[in-house]
C-alpha positions in Angstrom: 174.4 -91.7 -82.2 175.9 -91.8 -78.6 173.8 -89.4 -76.8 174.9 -89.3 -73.7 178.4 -87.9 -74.9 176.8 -85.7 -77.9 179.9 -85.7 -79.8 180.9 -88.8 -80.9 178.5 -91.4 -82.5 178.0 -95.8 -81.2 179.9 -96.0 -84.7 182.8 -94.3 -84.4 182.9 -95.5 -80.4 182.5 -99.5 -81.9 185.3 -98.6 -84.7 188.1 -97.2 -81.9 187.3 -100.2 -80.2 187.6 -102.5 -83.1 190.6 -101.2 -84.1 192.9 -101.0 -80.8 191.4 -104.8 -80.4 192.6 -105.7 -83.8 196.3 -104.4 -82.8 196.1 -105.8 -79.7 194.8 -109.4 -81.1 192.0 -109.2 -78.8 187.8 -109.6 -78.9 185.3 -106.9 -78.6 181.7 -107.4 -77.3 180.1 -105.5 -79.1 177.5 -104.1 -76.0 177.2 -100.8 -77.3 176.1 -101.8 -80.6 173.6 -104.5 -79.1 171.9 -101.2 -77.2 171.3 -99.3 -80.1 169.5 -102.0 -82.1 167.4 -103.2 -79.4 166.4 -99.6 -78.7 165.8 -99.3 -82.4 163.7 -102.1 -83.0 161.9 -101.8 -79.6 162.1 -98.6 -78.3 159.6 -99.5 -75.4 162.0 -101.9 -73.8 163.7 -100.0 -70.9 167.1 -100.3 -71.2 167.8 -97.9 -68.5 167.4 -98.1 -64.7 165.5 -95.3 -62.6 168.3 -92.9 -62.9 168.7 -93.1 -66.8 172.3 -94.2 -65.8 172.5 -97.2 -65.1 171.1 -100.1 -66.7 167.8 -101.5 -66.0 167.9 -105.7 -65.9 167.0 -105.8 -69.6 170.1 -103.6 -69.9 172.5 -106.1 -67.4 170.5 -109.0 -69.7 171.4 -107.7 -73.1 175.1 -107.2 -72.2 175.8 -110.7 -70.3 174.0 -112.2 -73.3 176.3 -110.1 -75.9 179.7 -110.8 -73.7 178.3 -114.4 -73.6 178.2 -115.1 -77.2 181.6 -113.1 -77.7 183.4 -115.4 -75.0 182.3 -118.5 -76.3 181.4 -117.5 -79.5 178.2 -119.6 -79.8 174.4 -118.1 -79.8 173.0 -117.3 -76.1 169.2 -118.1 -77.8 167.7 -120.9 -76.4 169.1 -120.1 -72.7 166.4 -120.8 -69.8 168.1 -118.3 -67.7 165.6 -115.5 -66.8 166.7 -113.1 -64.2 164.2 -112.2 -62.0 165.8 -109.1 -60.2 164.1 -105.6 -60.2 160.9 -106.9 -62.6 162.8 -109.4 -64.2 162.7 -110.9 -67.9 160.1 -112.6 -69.4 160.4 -115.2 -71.9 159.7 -113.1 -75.2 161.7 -110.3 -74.3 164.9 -113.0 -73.3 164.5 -113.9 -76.6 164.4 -110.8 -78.3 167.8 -110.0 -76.4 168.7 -113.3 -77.0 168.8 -112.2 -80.7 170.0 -108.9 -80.7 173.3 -109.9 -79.2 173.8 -113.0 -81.1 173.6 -110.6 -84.5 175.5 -108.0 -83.5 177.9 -110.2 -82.4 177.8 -112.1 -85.8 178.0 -108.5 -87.6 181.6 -108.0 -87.2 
């Protein structure tokens, strides 16, 4: 679910967008979607700044990686980039976001 809203789930969110970008023949990076699973499958990875508002740099990481991989529509694994901004990314969480938006870009 979409908790910061409280009515709406990520689901029915990613399904508005996919189907206004299907009428308008356009792509969707799926960002939202990305967020979920890596807070699923590691819930210990901040993906919020100091303010629970913003995004924290593992937040700004996993959506430039999931916008990558929608634009060019090849896998951002394997990228050397590693911010280094507020804490930055280390190598095994890169690739762990380097996975989660390759799939969920792959999912749809």
């Amino acid at each position: 679910d979409y908790e910061r809203l409280g009515w709406i789930s990520m689901a029915q969110i990613a399904e508005a967008h996919w189907t206004i970008a299907e009428e308008l023949d356009v792509s969707v990076a799926p960002v939202g979607l990305a967020w979920n699973r890596a807070q699923r499958e590691r819930p210990t990875l901040d993906m919020y700044g100091r303010d629970d508002e913003h995004p924290s740099i593992h937040g700004v990481y996993l959506t430039t990686c999931t916008i990558y991989a929608t634009v060019f529509g090849e896998s951002p694994q394997g990228s050397s980039y590693r911010p280094s901004q507020a804490g930055g990314v280390d190598d095994a969480e890169a690739d762990f976001l380097q996975r989660i938006a390759w799939d969920e870009v792959q999912a749809r």
